[in-house]
Phi, psi and omega in degrees: 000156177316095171301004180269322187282327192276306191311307207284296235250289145018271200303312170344287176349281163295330203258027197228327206045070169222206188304148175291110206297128185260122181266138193239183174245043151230001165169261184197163179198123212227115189272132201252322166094353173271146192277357149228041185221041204275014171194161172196160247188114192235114154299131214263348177241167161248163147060219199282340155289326149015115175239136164313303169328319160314295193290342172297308165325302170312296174327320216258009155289349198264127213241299194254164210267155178127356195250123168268152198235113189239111215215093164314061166206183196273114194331289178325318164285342180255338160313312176290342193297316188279158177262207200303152181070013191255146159243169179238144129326097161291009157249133192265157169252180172227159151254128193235143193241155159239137151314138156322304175305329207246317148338333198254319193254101157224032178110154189286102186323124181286142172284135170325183186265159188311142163099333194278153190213115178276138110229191205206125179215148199226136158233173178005061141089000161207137180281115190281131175238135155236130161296139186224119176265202203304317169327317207111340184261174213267115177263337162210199164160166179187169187241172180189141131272109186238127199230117170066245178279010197216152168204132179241132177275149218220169163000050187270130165203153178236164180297184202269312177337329219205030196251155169086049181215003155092007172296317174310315177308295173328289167339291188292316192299314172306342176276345186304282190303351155268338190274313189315311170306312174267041124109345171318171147214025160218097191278161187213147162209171162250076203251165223247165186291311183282342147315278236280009134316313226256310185284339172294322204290351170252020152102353188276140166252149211260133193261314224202163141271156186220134173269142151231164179199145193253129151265166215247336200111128194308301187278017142275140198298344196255029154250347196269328223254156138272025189225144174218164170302322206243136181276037179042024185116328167326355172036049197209026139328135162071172156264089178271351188054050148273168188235109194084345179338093185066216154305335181297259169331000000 
């Protein structure tokens, strides 16, 4: 299987706090405890290895509704693949991977905007940064998990309040310089059309499209629909960068 997906589902794992991911043989199946994330089910190839026949399988095993489905490949080729009950995201994702190195020297960080104040604290195996502004309240933040040689970046998003101030870039280089510290060299997340701006420009290259799909139930309306009122939690409206974003990702 794709070592960029296992580095990813790893790193997930931990910066989620959930179960320790069970390898099947198309891909991993990770019990997540949420009522509405409660297992999700990661195919293990990209791009063109991908085999339909996998995901058809997977998809049509899936009985009860809250279990997400992820899938490296190209949205459009893998929609028709799911049955009945399924809703798809209609923002497609990627998976993007960096040299360590190359993530941290992209030009010399510039001091926040006047009022803003970073900090940064690491528990069970993952480091946290949060941006605040003059108030106290929260203008950005992300996670980083590092597990051995790979570290996956997490919930990076900034408020709607405070975007275009160059915080998120503060954000991603400081998650850099921590994972680099503790011996990573390759960072990975999964990230929205509106990130992967932010991240080519520190240096990240897109490995994949990334599908995500919940099933919702045959007799619920977001199994008929690829669109729902609500992103399940997904927090990735706007250009917010996540990276992992929420239940979603």
């Amino acid at each position: 299987m794709d070592r960029i997906v296992r580095a990813w589902v790893d790193g997930w794992v931990v910066s989620r706090g959930a179960a320790p991911p069970v390898v099947r043989a198309w891909g991993y199946t990770i019990d997540v405890g949420q009522e509405g994330h409660v297992t999700r089910h990661v195919i293990g190839e990209t791009n063109d290895r991908v085999e339909a026949a996998a995901v058809r399988k997977v998809a049509d095993a899936v009985t009860a509704p809250g279990v997400w489905l992820k899938v490296f490949a190209e949205p459009s080729a893998v929609r028709p693949l799911l049955g009945e009950g399924w809703w798809t995201d209609p923002e497609p994702g990627y998976l993007m991977s960096a040299p360590l190195a190359a993530a941290e020297d992209t030009g010399p960080d510039g001091p926040l905007p006047p009022g803003y104040r970073l900090r940064a604290w690491s528990r069970a195996g993952v480091t946290r940064v949060l941006v605040t502004a003059s108030d106290g309240s929260w203008a950005a933040r992300g996670q980083i998990a590092t597990t051995g040689a790979t570290a996956v970046v997490d919930q990076v998003e900034t408020s709607p309040g405070h975007r275009r101030r160059g915080l998120g870039r503060t954000v991603m280089r400081t998650l850099a310089r921590v994972a680099a510290e503790e011996g990573a060299e390759t960072a990975v997340l999964a990230g929205t059309p509106e990130g992967r701006a932010l991240y080519a420009s520190l240096g990240w290259r897109v490995e994949a499209p990334l599908l995500s799909a919940r099933y919702t139930g045959a007799d619920h309306p977001w199994g008929r629909e690829t669109a729902a009122p609500c992103r399940a939690g997904s927090g990735s409206g706007g250009p917010r960068h996540p990276a992992g974003e929420g239940l979603g990702r």
